[in-house]
N, C-alpha and C positions, 0 to 999 in steps of 0.2 A: 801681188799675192795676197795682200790686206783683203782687195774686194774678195778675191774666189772664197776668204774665210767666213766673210760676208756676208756670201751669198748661200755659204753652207750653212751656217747660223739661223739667217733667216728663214733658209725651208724647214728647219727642226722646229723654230719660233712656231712658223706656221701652221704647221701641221698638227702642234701640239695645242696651238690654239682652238684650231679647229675639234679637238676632241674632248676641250674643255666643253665648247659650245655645246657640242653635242649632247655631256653629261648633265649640263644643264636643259637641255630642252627636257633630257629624259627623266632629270627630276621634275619637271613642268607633268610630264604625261604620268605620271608616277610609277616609272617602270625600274626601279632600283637594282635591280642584276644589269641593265643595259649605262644605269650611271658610276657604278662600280667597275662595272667591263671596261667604261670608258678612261677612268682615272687609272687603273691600273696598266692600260694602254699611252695614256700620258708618259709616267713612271719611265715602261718601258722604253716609250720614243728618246726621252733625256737621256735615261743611260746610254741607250745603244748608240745616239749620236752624239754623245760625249766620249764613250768608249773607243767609238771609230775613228774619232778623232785622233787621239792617243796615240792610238793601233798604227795605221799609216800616215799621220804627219798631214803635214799643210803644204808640201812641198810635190804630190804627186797625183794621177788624177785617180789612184783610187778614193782619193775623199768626194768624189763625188757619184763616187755608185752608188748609195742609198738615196738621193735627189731625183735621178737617174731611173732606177727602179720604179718610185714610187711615181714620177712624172710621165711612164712612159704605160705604167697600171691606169692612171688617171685618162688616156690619149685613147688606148684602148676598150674602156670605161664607159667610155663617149663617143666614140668613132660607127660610123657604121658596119657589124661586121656579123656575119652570117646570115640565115635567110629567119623572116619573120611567120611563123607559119599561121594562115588563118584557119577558123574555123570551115571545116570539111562536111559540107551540107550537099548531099544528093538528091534526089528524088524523091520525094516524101510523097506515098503515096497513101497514109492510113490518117485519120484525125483518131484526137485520144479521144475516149468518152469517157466523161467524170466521173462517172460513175463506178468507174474502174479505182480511180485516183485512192490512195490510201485514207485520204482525210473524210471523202466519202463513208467508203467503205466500215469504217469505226465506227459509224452514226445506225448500222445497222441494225436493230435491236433483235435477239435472240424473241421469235414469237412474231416478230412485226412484218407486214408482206412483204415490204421491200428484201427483210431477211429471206425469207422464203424462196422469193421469185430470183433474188442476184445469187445466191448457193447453191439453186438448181442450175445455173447453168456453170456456175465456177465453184467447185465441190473442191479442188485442191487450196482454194484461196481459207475456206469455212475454218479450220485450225488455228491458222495463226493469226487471224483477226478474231478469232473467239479468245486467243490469250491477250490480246491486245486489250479487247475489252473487258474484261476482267480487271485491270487493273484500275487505281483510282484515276480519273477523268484531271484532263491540265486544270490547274487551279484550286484544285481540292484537294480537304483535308487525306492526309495519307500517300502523298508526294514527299520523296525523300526533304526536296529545298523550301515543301511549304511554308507560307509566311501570310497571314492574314490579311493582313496592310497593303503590303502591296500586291497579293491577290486580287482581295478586294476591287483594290483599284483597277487590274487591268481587267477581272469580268463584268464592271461599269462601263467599261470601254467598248469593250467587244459587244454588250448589250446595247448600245448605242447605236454600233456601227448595227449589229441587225434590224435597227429600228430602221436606217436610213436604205435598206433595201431594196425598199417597195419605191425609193424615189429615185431610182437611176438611171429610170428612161422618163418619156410623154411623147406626148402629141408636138407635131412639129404647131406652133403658133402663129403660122401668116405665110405668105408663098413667101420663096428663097429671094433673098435682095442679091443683085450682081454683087459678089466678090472677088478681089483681084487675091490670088493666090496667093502671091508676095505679100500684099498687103496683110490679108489673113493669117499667115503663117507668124508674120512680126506679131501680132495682136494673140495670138493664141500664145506666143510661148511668154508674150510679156505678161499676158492675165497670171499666167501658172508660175511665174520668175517674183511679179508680184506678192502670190500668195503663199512664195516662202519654198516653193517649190525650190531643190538647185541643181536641177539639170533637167533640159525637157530635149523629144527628140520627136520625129515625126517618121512613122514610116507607111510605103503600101501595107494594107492589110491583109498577108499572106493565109487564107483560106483553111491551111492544113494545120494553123495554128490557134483555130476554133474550135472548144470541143466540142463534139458530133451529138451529146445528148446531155439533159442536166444530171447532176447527181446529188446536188445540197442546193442550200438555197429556199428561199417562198415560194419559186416556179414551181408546175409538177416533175415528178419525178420519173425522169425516162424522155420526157417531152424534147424530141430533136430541137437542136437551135439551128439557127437558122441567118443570123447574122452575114449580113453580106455587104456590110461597108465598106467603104472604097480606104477610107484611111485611119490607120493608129495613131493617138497623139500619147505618148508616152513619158513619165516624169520620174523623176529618184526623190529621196528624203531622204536625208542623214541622219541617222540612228547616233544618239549622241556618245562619243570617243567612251566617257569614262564610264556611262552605261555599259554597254558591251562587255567593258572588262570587267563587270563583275558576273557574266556569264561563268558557270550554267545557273547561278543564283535568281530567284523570280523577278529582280529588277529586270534585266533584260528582256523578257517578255512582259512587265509594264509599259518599258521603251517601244516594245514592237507594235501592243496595242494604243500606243500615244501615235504613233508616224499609221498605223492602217486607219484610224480614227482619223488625221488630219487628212490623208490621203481621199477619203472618200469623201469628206465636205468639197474638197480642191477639185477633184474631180465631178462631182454630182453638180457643182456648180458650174465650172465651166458647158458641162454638157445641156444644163436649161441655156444658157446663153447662147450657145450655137442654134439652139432648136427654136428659139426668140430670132433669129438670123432666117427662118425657115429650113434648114436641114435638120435632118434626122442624127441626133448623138445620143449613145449610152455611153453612162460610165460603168465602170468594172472596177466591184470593190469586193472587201473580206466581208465576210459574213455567212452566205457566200452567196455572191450573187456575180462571178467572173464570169464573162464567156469565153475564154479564152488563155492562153498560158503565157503570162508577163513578162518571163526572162526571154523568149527568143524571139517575144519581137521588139523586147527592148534593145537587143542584139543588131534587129535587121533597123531599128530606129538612133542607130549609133550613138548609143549611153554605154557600149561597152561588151563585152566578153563574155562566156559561159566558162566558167571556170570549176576544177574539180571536183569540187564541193557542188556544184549544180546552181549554184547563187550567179548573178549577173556580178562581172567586178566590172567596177568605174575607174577610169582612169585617174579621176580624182579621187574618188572616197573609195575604194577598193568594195569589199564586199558588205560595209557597214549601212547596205541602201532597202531599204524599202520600197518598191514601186507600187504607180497609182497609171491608171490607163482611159480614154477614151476615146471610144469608135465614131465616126461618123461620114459623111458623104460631102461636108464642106470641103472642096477640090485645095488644097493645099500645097505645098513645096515639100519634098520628103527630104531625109537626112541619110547618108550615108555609112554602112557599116563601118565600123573601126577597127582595126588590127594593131595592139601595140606589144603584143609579145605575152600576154598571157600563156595560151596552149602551149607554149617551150617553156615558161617558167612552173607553170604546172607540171609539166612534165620532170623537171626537177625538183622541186621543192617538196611535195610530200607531206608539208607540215597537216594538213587538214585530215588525213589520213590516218597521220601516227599519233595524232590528237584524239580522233573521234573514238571516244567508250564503246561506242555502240558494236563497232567497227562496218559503220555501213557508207562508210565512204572509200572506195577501192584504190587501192596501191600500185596495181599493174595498168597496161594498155587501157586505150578506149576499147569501146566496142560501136557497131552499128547501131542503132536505136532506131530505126523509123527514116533511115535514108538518112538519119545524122550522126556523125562520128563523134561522142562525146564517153564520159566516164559512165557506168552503169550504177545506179547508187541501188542500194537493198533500204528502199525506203520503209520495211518492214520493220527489220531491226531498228531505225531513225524512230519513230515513232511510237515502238518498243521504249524505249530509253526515256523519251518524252513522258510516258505517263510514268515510269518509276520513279521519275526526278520529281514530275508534276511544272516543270517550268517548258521552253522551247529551245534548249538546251544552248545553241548559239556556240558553244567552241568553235567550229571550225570557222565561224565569221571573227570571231575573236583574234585566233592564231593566224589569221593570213595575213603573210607579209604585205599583201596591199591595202591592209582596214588600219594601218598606221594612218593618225591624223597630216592632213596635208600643208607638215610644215619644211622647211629649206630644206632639211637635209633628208626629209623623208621624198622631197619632191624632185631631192638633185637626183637619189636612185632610178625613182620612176622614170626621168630622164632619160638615164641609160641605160636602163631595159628596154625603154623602148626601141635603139637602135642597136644595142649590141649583144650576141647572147654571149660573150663575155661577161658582160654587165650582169646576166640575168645569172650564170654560174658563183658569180663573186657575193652577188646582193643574196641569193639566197645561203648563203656560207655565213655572209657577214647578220642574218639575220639571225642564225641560228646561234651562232656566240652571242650575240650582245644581248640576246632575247630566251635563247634557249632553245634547244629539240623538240623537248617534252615536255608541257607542262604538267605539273602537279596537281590532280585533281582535289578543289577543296570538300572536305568536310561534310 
């Protein structure tokens, strides 16, 4: 009878331990409602298994349905159980053209032909991109969060990154040397893992994921693209933890223009070095000089998910990523999609939704989109909100349960969601107390 007391002891010990640790990482990450949550969770565990002790005695085996309980939550936690739904891609039969794209579209100046010629044909769009622009422009004074300093800073960035435009293609330099695939593939993703890159991925270059005409950019305007490379080599950057959290504050979009700046060095270089190899690479950076749309084929290049919020989430760094891209015809090894439970935790969770001011990230079902079944965002409203802030607002990358830093006990969850959507009902519950519903818009 000693041991069973034991062994009751020791799981309270345990357990309590473990939410000590916990309170400590969370004061590590500076998240104090989640270190408070945790101690008063402590509290609770001593009492009530001291209490139960009391209650029914050492001599029967209800002392040990609290062990019991929590051992059989943890089995379930972890086990494999229910189905993992992947992302639902049909027939995609239309390309965007960027011109369409909202980031475009705000660059139209009232008077300028581009204004002209894109209003004649879309007269219901002319409104609410005339209130759009009206307002003060990201970075300028007259944004509710502006801040000089680090303004400053990130429109030094971004002026950079337009300088580096005009170098994201050339001339291929010498007929193509035999490459062995494999070979190639190790050597591409160690260049970019090298350069600080931390996640790279490789995939076919899916066609309908090119836009059909430019819209920004140094190229002309209207000019079809034309891109018909054989493959995407695909990267993330981590957007640093305690940046993010000072989202929708202007830091965060210094952060953003610190990781599109290093992205398109990482990128424009690799892409001369393939073209030094004799194939043909571009890279595809901000500025804007993309041909193409980053999250979904970082998707088909297995870094990861499209998730509610429209953002690519990583299985390691959730949606705290920035991506950098490069096309080319060096025949390579591709990478496999990923499925670890996102679209059913989105489906639950909601926090990026009940987050966003703007309100242009949706609460209900997907819808079709172009032969893909994903969340429909009102990227008008997003953009909206962006120039009244004057920053790139970033809540909903902030609030998602998966842009916690990737440490043990953030990485035991991601564990089991990815096999059980038990896991993914409890983790978004338990995210919601230790973290919060809703956060508090500052200031």
């Amino acid at each position: 009878m000693a041991l069973s007391i034991m062994i009751y002891i020791f799981s309270g010990l345990l357990i309590s331990a473990s939410l000590i640790a916990f309170a400590i990482v969370s004061v590590k990450e500076r998240r104090i409602t989640a270190t408070l949550r945790s101690i008063i969770l402590v509290i609770a565990v001593i009492v009530g298994w001291t209490g139960w002790y009391f209650l029914v005695g050492s001599e029967t085996f209800w002392l040990f349905l609290p062990p019991v309980v929590v051992m059989s939550g943890l089995v379930l936690f972890f086990i494999p159980l229910g189905q993992i739904k992947p992302l639902a891609i049909g027939k995609i039969t239309e390309r965007v053209d960027e011109r369409d794209t909202v980031f475009a579209r705000e660059e139209y100046l009232p008077g300028s032909e581009k204004y002209d010629r894109y209003y004649s044909t879309h007269p219901e769009l002319r409104e609410v991109d005339d209130r759009i622009r009206r307002l003060p422009e990201l970075l300028e004074p007259g944004g509710r969060y502006y801040d000089e300093a680090p303004a400053g800073s990130a429109r030094a960035d971004f002026r950079e990154i337009e300088d580096m435009t005009s170098r994201v293609d050339g001339k291929v330099t010498s007929p193509p040397a035999p490459a062995d695939p494999d070979w190639m593939t190790a050597w591409v993703k160690e260049e970019l893992l090298s350069a600080r890159a931390d996640e790279v991925g490789i995939a076919k270059l899916n066609p309908m994921y090119v836009y059909s005409h430019v819209g920004r950019g140094p190229e002309p305007w209207g000019q079809p693209i034309e891109n018909r490379h054989k493959y995407a080599i695909v990267f993330t950057l981590e957007m640093n933890y305690h940046e993010v959290e000072t989202a929708p504050h202007l830091s965060i979009t210094r952060e953003t223009a610190r990781k599109y700046k290093q992205a398109a060095v990482v990128s424009i270089n690799l892409a001369k070095q393939i073209r030094e190899l004799g194939y043909p690479a571009r890279a595809h950076i901000a500025g804007s000089n993309y041909h193409l749309m980053l999250p979904p084929v970082a998707c088909d290049a297995g870094l990861g998910e499209l998730g509610r919020m429209g953002y690519l989430i990583s299985p390691r760094l959730g949606a705290r990523v920035r991506l950098g891209a490069i096309t080319t015809d060096l025949q390579l090894q591709t990478d496999r999609p990923v499925t670890f439970g996102v679209q059913d935790f989105c489906d639950k969770c909601l926090k990026c939704a009940i987050n966003c001011p703007s309100g242009a990230i949706p609460s209900g079902p997907k819808t079709d989109i172009r032969g893909v079944e994903k969340w429909a965002l009102h990227v008008e409203r997003c953009i909206h909100y962006w120039r009244v802030i004057g920053t790139d607002c970033g809540l909903c990358m902030k609030v998602c349960p998966y842009s916690h830093p990737p440490t043990f006990f953030h990485n035991l969850v991601r564990a089991g969601c990815r096999r059980s959507s038990f896991a993914r009902r409890v983790a978004v519950w338990g995210d919601d107390f230790f973290y919060g519903r809703k956060l508090r818009l500052p200031g």
